[in-house]
GUMI-300856 format. One record per residue (C-alpha): residue number from 1; residue in one letter; x, y, z. Coordinates in Angstrom, 1 decimal, padded with zeros to 4 digits, m for minus. Example, Ala and Ser with C-alpha at 12.3 -4.5 7.8 and 13.67 -1.06 7.14 Angstrom:
2
   num   residuo       xx       yy       zz
     1         a    012.3   m004.5    007.8
     2         s    013.7   m001.1    007.1
This chain:
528
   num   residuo       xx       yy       zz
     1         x   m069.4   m027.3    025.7
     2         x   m066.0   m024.4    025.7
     3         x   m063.3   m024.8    027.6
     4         x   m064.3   m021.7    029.0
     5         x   m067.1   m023.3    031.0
     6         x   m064.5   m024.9    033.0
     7         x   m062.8   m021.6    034.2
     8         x   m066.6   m020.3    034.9
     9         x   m068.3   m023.3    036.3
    10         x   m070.7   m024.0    033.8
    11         x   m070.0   m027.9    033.7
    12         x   m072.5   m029.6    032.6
    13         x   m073.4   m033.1    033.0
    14         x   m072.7   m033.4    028.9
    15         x   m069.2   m033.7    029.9
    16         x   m069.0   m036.8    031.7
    17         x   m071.5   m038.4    029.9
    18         x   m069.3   m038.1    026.6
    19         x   m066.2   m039.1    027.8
    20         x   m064.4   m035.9    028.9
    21         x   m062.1   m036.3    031.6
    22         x   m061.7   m033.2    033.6
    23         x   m059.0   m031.5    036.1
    24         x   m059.0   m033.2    039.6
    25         x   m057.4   m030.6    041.1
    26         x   m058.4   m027.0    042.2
    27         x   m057.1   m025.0    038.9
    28         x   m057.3   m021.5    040.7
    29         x   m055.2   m022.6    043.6
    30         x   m052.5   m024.6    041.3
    31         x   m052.1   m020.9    039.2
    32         x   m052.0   m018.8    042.2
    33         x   m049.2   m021.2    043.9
    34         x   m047.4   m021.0    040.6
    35         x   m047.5   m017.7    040.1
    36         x   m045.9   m017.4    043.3
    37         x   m043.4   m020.0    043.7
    38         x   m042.8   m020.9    039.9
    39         x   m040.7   m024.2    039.5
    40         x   m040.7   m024.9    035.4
    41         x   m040.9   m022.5    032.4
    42         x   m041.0   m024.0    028.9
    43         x   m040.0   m022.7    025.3
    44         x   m042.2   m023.9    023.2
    45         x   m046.0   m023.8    023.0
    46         x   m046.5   m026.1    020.0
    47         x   m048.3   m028.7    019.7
    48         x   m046.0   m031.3    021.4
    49         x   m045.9   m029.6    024.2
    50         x   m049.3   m029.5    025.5
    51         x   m049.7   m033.3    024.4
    52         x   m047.1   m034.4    025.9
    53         x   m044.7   m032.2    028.7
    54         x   m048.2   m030.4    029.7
    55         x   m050.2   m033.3    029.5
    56         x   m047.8   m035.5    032.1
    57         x   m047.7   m032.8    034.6
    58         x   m051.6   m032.7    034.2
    59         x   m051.3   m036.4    035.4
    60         x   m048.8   m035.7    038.1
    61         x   m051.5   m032.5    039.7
    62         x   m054.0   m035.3    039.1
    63         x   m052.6   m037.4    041.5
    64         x   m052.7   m034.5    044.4
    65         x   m048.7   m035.2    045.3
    66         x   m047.8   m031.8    043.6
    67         x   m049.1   m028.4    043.6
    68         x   m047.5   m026.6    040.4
    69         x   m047.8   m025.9    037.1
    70         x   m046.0   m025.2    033.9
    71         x   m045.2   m021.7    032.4
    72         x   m044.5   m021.3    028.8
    73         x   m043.0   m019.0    027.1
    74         x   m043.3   m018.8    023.1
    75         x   m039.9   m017.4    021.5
    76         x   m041.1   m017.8    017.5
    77         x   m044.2   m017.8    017.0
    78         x   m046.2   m015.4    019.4
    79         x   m049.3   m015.6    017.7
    80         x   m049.7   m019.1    019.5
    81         x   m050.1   m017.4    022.5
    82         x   m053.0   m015.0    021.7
    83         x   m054.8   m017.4    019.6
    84         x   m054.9   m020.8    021.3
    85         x   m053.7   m019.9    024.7
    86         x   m054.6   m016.8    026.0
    87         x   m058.5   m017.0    024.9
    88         x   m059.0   m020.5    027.1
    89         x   m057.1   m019.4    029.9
    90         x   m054.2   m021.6    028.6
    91         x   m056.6   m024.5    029.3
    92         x   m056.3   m027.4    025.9
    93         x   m057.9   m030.5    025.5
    94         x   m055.9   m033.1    024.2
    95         x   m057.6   m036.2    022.1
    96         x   m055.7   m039.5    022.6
    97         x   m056.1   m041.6    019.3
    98         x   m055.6   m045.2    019.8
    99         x   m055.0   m047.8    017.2
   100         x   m058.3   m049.6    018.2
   101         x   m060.4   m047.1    016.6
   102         x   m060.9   m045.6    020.6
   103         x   m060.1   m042.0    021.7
   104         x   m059.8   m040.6    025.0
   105         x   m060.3   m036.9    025.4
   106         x   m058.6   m035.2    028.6
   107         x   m058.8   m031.3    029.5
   108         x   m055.0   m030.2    030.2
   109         x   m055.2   m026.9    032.7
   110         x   m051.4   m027.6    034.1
   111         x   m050.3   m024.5    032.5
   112         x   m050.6   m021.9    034.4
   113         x   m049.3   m018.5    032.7
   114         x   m048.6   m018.3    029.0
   115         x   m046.1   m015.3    027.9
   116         x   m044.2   m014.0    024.7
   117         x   m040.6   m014.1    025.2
   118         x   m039.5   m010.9    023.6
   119         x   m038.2   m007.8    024.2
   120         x   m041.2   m005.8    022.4
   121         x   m043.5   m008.0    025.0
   122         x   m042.2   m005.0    027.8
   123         x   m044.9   m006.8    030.1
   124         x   m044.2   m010.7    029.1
   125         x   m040.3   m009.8    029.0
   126         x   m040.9   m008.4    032.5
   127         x   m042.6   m011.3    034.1
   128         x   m039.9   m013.7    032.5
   129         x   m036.9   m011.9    034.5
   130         x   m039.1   m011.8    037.3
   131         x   m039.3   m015.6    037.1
   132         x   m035.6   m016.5    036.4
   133         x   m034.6   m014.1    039.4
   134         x   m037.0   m016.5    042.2
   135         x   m035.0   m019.1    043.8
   136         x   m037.9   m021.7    043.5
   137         x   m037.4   m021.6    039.5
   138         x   m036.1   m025.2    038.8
   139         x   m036.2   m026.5    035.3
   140         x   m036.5   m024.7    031.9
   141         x   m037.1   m026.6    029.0
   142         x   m037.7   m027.0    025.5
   143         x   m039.9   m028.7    022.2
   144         x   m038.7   m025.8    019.9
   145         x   m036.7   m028.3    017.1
   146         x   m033.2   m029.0    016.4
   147         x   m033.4   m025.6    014.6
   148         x   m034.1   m023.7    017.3
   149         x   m030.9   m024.2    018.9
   150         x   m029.1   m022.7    016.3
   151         x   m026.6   m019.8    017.1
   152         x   m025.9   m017.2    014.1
   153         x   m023.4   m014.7    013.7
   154         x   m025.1   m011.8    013.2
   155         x   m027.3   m012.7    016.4
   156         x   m024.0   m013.1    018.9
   157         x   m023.4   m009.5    017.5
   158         x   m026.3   m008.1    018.6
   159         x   m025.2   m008.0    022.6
   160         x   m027.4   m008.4    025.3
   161         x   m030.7   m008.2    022.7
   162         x   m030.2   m011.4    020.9
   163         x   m033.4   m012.7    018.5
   164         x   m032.7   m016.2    018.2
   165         x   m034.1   m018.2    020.8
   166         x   m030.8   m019.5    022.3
   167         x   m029.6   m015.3    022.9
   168         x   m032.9   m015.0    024.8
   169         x   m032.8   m017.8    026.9
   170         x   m028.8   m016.9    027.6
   171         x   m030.0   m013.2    028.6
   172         x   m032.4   m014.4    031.4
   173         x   m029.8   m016.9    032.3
   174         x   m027.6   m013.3    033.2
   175         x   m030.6   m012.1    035.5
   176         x   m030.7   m015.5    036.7
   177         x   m026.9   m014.9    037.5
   178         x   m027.0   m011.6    038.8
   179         x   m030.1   m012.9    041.5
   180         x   m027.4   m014.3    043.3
   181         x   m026.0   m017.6    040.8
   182         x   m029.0   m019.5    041.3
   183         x   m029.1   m022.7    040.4
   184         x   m031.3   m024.4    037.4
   185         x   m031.3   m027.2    035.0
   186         x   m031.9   m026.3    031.3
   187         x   m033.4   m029.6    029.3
   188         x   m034.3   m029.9    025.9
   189         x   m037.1   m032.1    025.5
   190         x   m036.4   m032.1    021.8
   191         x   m036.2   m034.8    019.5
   192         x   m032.7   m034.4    018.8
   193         x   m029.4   m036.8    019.3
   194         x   m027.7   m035.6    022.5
   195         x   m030.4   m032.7    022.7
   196         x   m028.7   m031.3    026.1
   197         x   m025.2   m030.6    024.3
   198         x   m027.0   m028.5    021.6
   199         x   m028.4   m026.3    024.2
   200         x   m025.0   m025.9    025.8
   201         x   m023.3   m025.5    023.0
   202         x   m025.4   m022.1    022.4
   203         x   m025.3   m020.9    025.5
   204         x   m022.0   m021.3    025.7
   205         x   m021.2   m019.5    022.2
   206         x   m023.3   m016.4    023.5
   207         x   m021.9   m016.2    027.2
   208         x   m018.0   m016.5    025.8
   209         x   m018.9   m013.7    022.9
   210         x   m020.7   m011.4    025.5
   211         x   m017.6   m011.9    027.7
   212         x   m015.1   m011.1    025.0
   213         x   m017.2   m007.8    024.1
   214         x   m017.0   m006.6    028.1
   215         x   m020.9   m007.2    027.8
   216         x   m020.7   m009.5    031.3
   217         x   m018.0   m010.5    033.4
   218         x   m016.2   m013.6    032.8
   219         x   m018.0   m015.2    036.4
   220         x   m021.1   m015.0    034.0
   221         x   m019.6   m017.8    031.9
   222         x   m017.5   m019.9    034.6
   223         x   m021.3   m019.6    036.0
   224         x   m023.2   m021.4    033.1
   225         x   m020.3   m023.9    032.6
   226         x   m020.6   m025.0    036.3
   227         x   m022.3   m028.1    036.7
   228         x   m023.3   m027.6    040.2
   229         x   m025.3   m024.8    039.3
   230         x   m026.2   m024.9    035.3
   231         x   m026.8   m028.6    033.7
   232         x   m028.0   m029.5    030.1
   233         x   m028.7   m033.0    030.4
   234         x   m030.0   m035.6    027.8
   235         x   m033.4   m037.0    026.9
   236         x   m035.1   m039.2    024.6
   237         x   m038.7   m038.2    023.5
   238         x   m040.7   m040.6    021.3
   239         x   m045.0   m038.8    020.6
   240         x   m046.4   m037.9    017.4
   241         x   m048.9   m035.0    017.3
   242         x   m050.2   m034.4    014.1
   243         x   m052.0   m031.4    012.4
   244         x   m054.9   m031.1    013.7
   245         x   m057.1   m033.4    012.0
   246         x   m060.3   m033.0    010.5
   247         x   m061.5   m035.7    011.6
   248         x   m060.9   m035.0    015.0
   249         x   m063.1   m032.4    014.6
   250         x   m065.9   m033.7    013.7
   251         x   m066.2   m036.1    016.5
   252         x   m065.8   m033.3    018.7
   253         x   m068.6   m031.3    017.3
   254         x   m070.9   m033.8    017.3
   255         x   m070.1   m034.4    020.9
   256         x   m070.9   m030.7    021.6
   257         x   m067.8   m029.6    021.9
   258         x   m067.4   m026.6    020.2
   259         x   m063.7   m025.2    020.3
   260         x   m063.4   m027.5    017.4
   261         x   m061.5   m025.4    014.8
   262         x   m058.4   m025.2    013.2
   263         x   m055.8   m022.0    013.8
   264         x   m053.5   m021.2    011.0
   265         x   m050.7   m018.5    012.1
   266         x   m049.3   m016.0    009.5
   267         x   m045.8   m018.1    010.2
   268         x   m047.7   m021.2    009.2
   269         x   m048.4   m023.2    012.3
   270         x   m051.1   m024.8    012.5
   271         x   m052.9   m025.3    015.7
   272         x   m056.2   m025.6    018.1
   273         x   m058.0   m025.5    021.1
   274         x   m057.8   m029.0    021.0
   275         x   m054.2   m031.7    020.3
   276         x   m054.7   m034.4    018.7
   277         x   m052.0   m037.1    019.3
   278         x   m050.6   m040.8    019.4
   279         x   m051.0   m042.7    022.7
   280         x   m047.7   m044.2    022.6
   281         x   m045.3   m041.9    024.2
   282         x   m041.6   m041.8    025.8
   283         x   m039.8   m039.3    027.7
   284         x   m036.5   m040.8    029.3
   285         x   m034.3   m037.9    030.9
   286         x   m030.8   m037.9    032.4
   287         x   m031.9   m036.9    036.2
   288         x   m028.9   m034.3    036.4
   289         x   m031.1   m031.3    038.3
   290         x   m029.0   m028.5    040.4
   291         x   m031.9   m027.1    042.4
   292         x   m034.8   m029.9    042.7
   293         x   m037.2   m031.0    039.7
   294         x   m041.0   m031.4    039.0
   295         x   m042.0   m034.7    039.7
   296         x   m042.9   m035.4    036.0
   297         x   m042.0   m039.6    036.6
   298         x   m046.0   m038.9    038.9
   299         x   m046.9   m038.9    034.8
   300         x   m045.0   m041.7    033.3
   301         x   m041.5   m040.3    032.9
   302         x   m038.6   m042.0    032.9
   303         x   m035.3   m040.7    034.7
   304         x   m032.3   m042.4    034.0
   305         x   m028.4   m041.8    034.1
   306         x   m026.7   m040.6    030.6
   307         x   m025.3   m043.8    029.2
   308         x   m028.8   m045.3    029.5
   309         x   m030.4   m042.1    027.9
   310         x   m027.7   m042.5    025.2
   311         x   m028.6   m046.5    025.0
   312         x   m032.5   m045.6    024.5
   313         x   m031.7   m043.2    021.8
   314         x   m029.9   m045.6    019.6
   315         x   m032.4   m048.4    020.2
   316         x   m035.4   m046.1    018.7
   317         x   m032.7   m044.5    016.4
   318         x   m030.9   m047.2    014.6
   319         x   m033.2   m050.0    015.3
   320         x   m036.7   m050.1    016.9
   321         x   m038.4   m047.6    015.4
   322         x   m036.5   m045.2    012.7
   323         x   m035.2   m047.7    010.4
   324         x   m038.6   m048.8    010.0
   325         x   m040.1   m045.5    009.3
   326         x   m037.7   m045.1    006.2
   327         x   m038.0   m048.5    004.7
   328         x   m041.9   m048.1    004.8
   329         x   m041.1   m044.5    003.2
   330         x   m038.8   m045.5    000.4
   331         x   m041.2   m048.6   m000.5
   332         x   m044.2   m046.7    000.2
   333         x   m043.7   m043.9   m002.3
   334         x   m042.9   m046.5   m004.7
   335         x   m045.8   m048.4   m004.5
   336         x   m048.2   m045.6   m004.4
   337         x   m049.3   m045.4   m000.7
   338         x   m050.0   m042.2    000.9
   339         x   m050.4   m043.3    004.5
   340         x   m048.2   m045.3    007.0
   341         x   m051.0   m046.8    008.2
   342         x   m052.6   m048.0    004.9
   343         x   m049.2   m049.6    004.8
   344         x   m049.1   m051.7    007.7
   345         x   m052.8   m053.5    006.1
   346         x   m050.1   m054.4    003.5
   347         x   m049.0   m057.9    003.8
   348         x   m045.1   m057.7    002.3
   349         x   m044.9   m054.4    003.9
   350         x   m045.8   m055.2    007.2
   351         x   m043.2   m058.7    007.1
   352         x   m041.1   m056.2    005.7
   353         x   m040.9   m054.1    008.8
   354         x   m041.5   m056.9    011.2
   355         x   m038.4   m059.1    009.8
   356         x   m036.1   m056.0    009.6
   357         x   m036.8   m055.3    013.3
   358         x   m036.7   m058.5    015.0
   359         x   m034.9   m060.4    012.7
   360         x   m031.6   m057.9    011.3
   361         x   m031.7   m055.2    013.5
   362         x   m032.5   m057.0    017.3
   363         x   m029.5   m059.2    017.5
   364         x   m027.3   m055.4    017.9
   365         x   m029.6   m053.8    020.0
   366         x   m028.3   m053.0    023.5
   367         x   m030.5   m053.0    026.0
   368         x   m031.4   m050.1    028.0
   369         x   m032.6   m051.9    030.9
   370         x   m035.6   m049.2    031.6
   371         x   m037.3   m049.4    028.3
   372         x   m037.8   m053.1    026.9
   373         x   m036.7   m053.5    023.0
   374         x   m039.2   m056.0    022.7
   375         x   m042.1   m054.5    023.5
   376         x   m040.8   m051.2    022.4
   377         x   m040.8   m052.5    018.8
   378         x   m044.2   m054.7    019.3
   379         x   m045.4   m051.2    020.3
   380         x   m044.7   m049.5    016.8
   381         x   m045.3   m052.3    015.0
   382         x   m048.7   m053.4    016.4
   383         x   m050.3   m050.0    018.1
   384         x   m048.3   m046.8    016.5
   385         x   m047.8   m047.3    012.7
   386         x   m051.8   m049.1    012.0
   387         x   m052.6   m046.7    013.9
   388         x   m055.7   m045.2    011.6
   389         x   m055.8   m041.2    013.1
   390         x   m052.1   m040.9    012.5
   391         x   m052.1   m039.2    009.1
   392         x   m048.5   m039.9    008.6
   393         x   m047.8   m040.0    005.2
   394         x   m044.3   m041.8    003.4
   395         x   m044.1   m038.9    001.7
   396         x   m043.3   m037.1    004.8
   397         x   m041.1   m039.3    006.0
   398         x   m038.7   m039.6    003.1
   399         x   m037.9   m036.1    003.1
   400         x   m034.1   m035.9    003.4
   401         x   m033.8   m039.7    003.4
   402         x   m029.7   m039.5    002.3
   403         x   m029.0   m037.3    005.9
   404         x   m030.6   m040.7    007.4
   405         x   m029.4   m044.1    006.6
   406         x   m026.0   m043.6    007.7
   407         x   m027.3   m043.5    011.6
   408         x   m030.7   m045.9    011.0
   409         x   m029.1   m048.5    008.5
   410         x   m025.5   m048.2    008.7
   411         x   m024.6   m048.5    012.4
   412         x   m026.5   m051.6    012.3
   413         x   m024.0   m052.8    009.7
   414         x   m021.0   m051.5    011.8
   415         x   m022.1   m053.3    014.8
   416         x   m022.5   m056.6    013.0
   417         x   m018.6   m055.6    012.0
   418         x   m017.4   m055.0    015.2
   419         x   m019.4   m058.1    017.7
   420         x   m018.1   m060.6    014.3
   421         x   m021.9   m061.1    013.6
   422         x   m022.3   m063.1    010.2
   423         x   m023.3   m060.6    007.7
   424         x   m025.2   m062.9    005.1
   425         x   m028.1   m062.7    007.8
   426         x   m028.5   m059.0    006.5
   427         x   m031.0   m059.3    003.8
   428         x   m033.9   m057.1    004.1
   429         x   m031.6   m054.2    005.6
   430         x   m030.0   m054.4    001.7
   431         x   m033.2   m054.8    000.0
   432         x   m034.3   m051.5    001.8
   433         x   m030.7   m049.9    000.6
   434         x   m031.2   m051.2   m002.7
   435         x   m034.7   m049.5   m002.9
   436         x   m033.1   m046.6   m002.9
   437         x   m031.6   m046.8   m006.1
   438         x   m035.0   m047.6   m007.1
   439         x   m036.8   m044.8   m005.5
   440         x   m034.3   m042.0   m007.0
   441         x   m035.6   m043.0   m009.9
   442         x   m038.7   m041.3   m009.1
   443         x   m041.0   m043.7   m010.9
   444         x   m043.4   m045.8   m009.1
   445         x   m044.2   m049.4   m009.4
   446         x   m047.1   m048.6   m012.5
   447         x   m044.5   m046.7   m014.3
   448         x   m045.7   m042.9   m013.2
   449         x   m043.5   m040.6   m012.3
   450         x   m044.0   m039.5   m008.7
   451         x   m042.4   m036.5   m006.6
   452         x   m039.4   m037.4   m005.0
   453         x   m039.2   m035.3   m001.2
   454         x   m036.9   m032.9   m000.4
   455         x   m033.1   m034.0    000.3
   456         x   m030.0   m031.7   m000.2
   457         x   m028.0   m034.2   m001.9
   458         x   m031.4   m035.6   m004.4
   459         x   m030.0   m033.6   m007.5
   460         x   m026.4   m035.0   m006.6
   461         x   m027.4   m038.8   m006.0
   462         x   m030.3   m038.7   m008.9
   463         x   m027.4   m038.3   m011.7
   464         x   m025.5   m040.8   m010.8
   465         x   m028.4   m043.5   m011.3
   466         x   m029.7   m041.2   m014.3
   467         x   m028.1   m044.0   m016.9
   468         x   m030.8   m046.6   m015.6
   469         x   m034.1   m047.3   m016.8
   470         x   m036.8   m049.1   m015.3
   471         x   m037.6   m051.7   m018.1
   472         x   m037.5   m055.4   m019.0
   473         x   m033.8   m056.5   m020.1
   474         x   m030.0   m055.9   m020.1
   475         x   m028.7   m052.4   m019.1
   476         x   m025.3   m051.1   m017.6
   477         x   m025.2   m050.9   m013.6
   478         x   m021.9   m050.3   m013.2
   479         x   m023.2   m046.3   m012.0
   480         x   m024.2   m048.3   m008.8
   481         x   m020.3   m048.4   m007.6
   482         x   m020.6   m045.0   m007.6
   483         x   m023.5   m044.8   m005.1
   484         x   m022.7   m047.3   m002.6
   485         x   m019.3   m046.6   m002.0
   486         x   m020.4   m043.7   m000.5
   487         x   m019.6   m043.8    003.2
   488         x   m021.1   m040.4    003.8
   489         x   m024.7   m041.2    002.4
   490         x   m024.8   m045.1    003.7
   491         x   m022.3   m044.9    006.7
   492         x   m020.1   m047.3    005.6
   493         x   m018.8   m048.1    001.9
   494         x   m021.0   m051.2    001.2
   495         x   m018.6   m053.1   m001.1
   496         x   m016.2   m052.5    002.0
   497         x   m018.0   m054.3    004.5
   498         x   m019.2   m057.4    001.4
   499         x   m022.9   m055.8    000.6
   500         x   m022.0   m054.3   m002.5
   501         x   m022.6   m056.9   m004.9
   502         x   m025.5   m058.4   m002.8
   503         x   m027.3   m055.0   m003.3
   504         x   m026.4   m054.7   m006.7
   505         x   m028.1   m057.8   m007.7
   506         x   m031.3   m056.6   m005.9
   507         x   m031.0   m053.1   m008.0
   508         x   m031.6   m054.9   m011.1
   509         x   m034.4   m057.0   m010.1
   510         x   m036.1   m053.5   m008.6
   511         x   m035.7   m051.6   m012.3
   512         x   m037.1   m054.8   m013.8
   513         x   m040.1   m053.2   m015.5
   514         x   m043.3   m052.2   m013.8
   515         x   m044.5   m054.6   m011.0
   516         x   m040.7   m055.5   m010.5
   517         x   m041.0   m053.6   m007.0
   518         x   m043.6   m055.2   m005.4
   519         x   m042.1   m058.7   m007.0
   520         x   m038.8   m058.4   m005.6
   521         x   m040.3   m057.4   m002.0
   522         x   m042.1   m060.7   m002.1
   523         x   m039.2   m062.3   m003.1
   524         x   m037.1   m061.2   m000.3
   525         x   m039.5   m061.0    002.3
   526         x   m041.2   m064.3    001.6
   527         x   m037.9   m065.8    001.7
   528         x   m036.7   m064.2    005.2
């Protein structure tokens, strides 16, 4: 069993028998209309991609109400493209893994063309102009991270030959221009706040700076700032697509499958035939589109105005979903688990979560009317995080924890603030701050030290709790005034807003010798 049998026919009857669902569409006929009448190009051929943008427009051919596929176009990486794209015919097969245990495995073959976009690629570069210059184009779109959309000086110097991603997509936006102004929408599907501003912002930057060096006339710019024919709008996307996972693999070569193997790039990305991924999964968008748009909601998405785009964000920012992640982190490397999941079998960590959600963090959620906080949060707490395939580790997870309580802990507290809620029912969101302390310590709950994950402000943060010591006894806390005052770590100064002394007491109990961690969880928890 190869993907490739499905380009040449060779289907056996293996396939349905083990569970493979196929294409029911004609492939050949999808590619040929696409080729012609292109409607979507996407940057970005990782692995969230074909799990999730690829994989909904698979569902939405599926259903036989639309007739086009998906281009992409790969601006970093280009060994993606000749080692998991272009030898399958750009055909993948994505593996659903459920919490139950279950997997579903579906063969995605909704993109149609697969291309290198860079100059050096003459042919690839070629086909891309050729594309943004057909009226049909509708929608580009990205999954390349909030990096991605980074502008750099040296790169807005370089004219009409940018490298970064952002100068590339800008210079086929100018033979898009000079086509006659077409219209298109450019979305970021990334998972970044107010992702469509980011890629404006860039565009923007290169547009004015080709303008000001006589590179394009100044009807270029007016063009890409005009909302009747250039939009950026806003999107939430919620999917988790791990590595691919070993074993993943296995079960598909015992089925037969045999496209089974891992594909490490020189730039280090690791990829496959095959995506393994989560079978939770949300794409809201702001439905802002200048020249039509794929009809992605035949798949499951969601299409929304701005405000409630903005509303969905801050429910799975600062409540639902990230707060949680980073308490499970921050306790988790302290008591010596290496797996969110292996977490959630944890009694005190799993009320810890639960009670933080629908206890401190629910009465300030806003309700985005398309999405359900309630079962958005049942969701992560009862299907995503136990989930057993997702080898999500704390670890992970705590990397740069100081760039994220402000926005997943402390707008929480600011909202209590502003609606006049009664801050004594904040408990557990304290304990999680006053684990911090704890966890800058970088000595777990046995007494072993334990690496502490990347942060640009650790070295900064660790000194000013390097006076305390994790035993039995009296010791001098007043260092903690010095750590949570600090607005620009916790969003707020906490002895500000009446936490300060609240948290403080639960510092002490946390350095209170080994064990004192999972004791004072208990504590709080039981007590909740």
């Amino acid at each position: 069993m190869k993907l490739s049998d499905i380009k040449n026919g060779n289907l056996s009857a293996e396939w349905a028998e083990k569970g493979y669902e196929l294409p029911k569409f004609d492939v050949e006929a999808v590619k040929a209309k696409t080729h012609a009448e292109p409607t979507w190009v996407h940057f970005g051929a990782g692995n969230i991609f074909r799990a999730f943008p690829a994989a909904v427009l698979n569902d939405a051919l599926n259903s036989g109400k639309y007739d086009r596929g998906v281009i992409v176009a790969e601006s970093f990486d280009y060994e993606i493209i000749d080692k998991a794209y272009q030898p399958y015919d750009n055909l993948s097969l994505l593996v659903c893994l459920k919490s139950t245990g279950d997997i579903e495995k579906k063969v995605i073959a909704s993109v149609t063309e697969s291309l290198k976009a860079d100059y050096s690629f003459g042919e690839d570069w070629a086909r891309l102009v050729e594309i943004f210059q057909n009226p049909s184009l509708q929608m580009i779109s990205f999954t390349i991270t909030e990096k991605g959309y980074g502008v750099a000086p040296a790169d807005l110097e370089r004219g009409l030959t940018p490298v970064l991603a952002m100068g590339k997509v800008t210079a086929l936006l100018y033979e898009r221009f000079k086509a006659g102004k077409l219209p298109l929408t450019v979305q970021s599907m990334d998972n970044c706040s107010h992702n469509g501003d980011k890629v404006k912002s860039a565009v923007h930057a290169y547009a004015s700076k080709w303008v000001e060096q006589g590179l394009v006339p100044a009807e270029f710019l007016a063009y890409v700032q005009d909302e009747t024919k250039i939009t950026f709008p806003w999107s939430m996307i919620d999917k988790i697509t791990p590595r691919p996972d070993a074993k993943v693999q296995d079960m598909l070569a015992k089925d037969g499958f045999e496209d089974n193997y891992t594909i490490v790039t020189e730039k280090h990305t690791f990829t496959a035939p095959f995506v393994n991924a989560e079978e939770t999964q949300y794409l809201c968008i702001e439905d802002h589109y200048t020249n039509g748009r794929p009809p992605l909601e035949l798949g499951g998405v969601l299409y929304c105005d701005r405000e409630t785009v903005d509303k969905i964000e801050k429910m799975k920012v600062c409540t639902c979903l990230n707060p949680l992640h980073t308490a499970m982190s921050i306790y988790g490397c302290m008591l010596d688990y290496t797996l969110i999941s292996a977490e959630m079998a944890d009694e005190d960590l799993r009320s810890f979560i639960q009670k933080i959600g629908y206890i401190e963090a629910m009465p300030v959620v806003v309700d985005p009317g398309v999405l359900n906080p309630y079962e958005f949060i049942g969701a992560v707490i009862n299907r995503r995080l136990p989930n057993p395939f997702m080898p999500d580790a704390p670890q992970r997870i705590a990397t740069d924890t100081s760039q994220k309580l402000a926005i997943r802990f402390g707008e929480t507290i600011k909202a209590y603030q502003a609606r006049g809620l009664d801050k004594s029912n904040l408990v557990l969101i304290p304990l999680v701050l006053a684990g911090y302390a704890r966890y800058l310590k970088g000595i777990d709950d046995n007494g072993k030290a334990f690496e502490i994950s990347p942060d640009p402000m650790l070295a900064e943060l660790q000194a000013i709790v390097a006076p305390l010591e994790v035993k039995e006894g009296e010791q001098d806390f007043s260092c903690l005034k010095n750590l949570y005052s600090r607005a620009d770590v916790f969003g707020v100064d906490l002895y500000e807003v009446g936490l300060g002394e609240q948290i403080e007491g639960m510092v002490k109990e946390l350095y209170a010798g080994n064990g004192a961690v999972r004791k004072t969880l208990h504590k709080y928890v039981v007590a909740r």
